[in-house]
C-alpha positions in Angstrom: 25.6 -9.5 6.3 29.4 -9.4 5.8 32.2 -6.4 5.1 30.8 -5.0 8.1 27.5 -4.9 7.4 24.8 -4.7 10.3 22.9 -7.9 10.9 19.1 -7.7 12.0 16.5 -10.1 12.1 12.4 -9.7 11.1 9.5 -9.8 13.2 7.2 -11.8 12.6 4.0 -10.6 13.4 4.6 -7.5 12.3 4.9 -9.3 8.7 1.8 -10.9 8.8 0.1 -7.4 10.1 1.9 -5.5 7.5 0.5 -7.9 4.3 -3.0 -8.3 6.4 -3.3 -4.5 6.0 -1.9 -4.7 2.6 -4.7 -7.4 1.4 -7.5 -5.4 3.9 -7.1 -2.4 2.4 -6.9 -3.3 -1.3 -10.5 -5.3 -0.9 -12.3 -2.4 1.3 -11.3 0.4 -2.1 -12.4 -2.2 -4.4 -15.6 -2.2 -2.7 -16.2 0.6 -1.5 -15.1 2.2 -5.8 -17.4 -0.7 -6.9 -20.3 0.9 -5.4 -20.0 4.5 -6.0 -19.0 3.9 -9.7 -22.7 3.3 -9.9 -23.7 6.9 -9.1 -20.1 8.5 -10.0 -17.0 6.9 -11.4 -14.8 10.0 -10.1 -15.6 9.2 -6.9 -15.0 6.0 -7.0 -11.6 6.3 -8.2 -10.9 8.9 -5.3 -12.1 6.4 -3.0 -10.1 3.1 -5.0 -6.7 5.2 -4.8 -7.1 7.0 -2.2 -8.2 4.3 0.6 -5.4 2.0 -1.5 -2.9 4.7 -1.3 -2.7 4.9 2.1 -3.3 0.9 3.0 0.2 0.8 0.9 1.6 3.3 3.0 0.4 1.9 6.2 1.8 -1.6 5.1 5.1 -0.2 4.4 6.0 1.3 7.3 4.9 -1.6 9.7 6.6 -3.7 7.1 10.0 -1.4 8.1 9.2 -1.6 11.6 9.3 -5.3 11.5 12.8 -4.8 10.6 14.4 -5.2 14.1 18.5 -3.7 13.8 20.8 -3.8 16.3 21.2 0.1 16.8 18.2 2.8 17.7 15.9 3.6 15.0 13.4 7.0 15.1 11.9 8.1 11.6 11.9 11.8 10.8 7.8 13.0 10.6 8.1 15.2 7.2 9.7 12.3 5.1 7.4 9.6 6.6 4.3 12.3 6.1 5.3 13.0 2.2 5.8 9.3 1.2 2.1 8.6 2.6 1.2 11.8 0.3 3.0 10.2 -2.5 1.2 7.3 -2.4 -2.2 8.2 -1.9 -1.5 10.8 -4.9 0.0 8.4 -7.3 -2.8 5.6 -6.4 -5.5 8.4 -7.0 -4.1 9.6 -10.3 -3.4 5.8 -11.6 -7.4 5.0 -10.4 -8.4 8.1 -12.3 -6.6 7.6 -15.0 -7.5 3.9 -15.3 -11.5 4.8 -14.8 -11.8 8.0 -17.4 -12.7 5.9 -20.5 -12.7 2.2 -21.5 -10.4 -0.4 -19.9 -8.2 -1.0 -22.7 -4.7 -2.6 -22.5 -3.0 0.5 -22.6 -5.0 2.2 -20.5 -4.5 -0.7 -17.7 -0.9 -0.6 -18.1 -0.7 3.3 -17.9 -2.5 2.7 -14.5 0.3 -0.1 -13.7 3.4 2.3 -14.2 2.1 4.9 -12.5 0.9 3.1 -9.3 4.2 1.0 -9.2 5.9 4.5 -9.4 4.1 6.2 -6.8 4.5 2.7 -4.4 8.4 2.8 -5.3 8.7 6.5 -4.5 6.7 6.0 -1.3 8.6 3.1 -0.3 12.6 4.7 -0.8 11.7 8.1 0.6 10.5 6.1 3.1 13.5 4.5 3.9 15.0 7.6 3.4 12.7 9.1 6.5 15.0 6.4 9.1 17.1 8.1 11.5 20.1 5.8 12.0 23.6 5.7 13.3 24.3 3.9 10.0 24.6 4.7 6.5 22.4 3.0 4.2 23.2 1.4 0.0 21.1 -0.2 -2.1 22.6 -3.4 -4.0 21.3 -3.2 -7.3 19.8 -5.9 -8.8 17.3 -6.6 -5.8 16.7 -2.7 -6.0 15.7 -3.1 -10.2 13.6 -6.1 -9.0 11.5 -4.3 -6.6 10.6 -1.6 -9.0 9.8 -4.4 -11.9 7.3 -6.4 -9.2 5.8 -3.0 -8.1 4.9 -2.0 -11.8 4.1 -5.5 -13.3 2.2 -6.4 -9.8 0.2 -3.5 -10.1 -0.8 -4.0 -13.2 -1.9 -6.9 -12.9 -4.1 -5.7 -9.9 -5.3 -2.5 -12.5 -6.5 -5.3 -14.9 -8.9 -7.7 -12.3 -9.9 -4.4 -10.6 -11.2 -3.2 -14.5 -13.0 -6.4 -14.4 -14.7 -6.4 -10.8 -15.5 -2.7 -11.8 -16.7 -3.4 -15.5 -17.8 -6.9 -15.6 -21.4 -8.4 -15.0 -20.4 -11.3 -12.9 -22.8 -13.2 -10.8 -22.4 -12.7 -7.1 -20.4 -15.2 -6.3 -18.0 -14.9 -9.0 -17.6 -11.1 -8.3 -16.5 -11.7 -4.9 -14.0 -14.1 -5.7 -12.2 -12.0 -8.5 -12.5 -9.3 -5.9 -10.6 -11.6 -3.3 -8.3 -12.2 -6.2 -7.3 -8.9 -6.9 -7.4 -7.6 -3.7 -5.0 -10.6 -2.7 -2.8 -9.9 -5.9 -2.4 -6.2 -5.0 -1.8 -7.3 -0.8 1.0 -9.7 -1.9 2.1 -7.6 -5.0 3.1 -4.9 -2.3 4.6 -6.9 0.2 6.6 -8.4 -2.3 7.5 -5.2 -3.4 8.2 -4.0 0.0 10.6 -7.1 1.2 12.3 -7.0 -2.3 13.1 -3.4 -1.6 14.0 -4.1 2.0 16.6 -6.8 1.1 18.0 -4.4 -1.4 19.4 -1.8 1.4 22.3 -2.8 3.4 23.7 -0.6 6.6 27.2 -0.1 7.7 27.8 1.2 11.0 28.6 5.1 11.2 31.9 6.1 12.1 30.1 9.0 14.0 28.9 6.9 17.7 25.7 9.2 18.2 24.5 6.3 20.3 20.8 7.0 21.6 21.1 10.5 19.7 18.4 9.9 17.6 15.6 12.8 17.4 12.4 11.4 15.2 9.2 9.5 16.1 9.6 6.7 17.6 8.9 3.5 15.8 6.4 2.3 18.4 4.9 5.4 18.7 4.4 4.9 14.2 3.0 1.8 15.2 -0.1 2.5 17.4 -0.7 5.5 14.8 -0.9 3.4 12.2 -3.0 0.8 13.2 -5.4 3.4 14.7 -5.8 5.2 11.0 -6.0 2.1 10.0 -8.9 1.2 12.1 -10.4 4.2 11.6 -10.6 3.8 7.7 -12.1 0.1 7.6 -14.8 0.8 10.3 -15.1 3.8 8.3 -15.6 2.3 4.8 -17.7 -0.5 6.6 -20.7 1.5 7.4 -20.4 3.1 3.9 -20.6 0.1 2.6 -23.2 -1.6 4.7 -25.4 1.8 4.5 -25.2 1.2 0.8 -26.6 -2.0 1.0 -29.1 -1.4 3.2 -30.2 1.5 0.9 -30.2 -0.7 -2.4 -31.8 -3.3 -0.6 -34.7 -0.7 0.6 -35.0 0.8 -3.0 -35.1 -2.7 -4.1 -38.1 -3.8 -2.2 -40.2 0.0 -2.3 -39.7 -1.1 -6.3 -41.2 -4.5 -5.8 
């Protein structure tokens, strides 16, 4: 960075967690909405957006963590709890939306805009939710590209998930369009994320509050997160392998 600028430098292994969760996350809802569209698409798409939305959230905010500055960092609780709200919302209401009638192209799309909405509103009121000796600005045409990956990305993501949902695919070929879109979606939000991240630039403030700094902090996010996180997939496991179990018992009473 120059003109004063703060410099900082990534962590690595945050990175990797941040689009592991991302990737995680997107092929556990596919799932998991795969299986109860069978008995109930609006419960599938509570379960797509909903388990989605908040593996987005999750992503993003190890994702920020993993952006190591040179000052102390806290995030303020109400900010960092209403952009997780946003995006479990907007990712609910895109899944609904995308699973109330037939897939069509408009349809998909309308799902698109409004889950890259939802993950570019989560994501800046995120970064809004840092507490900082710094004052942040966003340089503009990284900013416009974050939002146009988020939308076309997820879009993209909307369409294979129509087809995993929709399609009469053998098994094999199920699982790897599932893999595809889950990886699409994963890397679609990372993308997104690190676009957005080298959009904002901080500048020192001229008020030296040194360790003054009153939110959670960042480590503490941390072991939250991955807990939740935790929670969720062993979570959606059993679900899942419950459900198979059960088919597979139906199956062979039926035999």
């Amino acid at each position: 960075m120059n003109d004063g600028m703060m410099t900082y430098h990534w962590n690595t292994i945050y990175i990797v967690l941040s689009v592991v969760i991302a990737v995680s996350t997107s092929f556990f809802a596919l799932e998991l909405a795969r299986r109860l569209r069978l008995n109930d698409a609006i419960w599938a798409s509570l379960s797509l957006g909903g388990v989605l939305g908040y593996g987005i959230w999750a992503m993003h905010f190890i994702g920020m963590i993993a952006m190591q500055l040179p000052t102390n960092v806290a995030y303020r609780l109400p900010l960092t709890a209403l952009s997780g709200v946003l995006a479990i919302g907007f990712l609910i209401a895109a899944s609904v939306f995308m699973f109330r009638g037939k897939a069509t192209p408009l349809r998909i799309l309308g799902s698109g805009v409004i889950a890259g909405t939802g993950i570019c509103l989560m994501h800046y009121l995120g970064m809004a939710a840092l507490e900082i000796n710094a004052v942040s600005s966003y340089r503009p045409v990284p900013f416009a590209v974050s939002v146009l990956i988020a939308v076309g990305a997820a879009t993209v993501a909307f369409f294979l998930f129509s087809r995993v949902m929709t399609t009469a695919f053998s098994a094999g070929m199920r699982l790897a369009v599932q893999i595809g879109a889950a990886l699409t979606m994963g890397v679609a939000i990372a993308g997104m994320h690190y676009t957005g991240m080298a959009a904002v630039q901080f500048k020192p403030s001229v008020m030296n509050i040194g360790d003054q700094v009153s939110g959670t902090d960042p480590q503490n996010l941390v072991y939250m997160i991955v807990g939740v996180t935790l929670v969720v997939f062993v979570a959606t496991y059993i679900f899942i392998l419950a459900d198979q179990l059960s088919s597979r018992s139906a199956g062979a009473a039926s035999d």
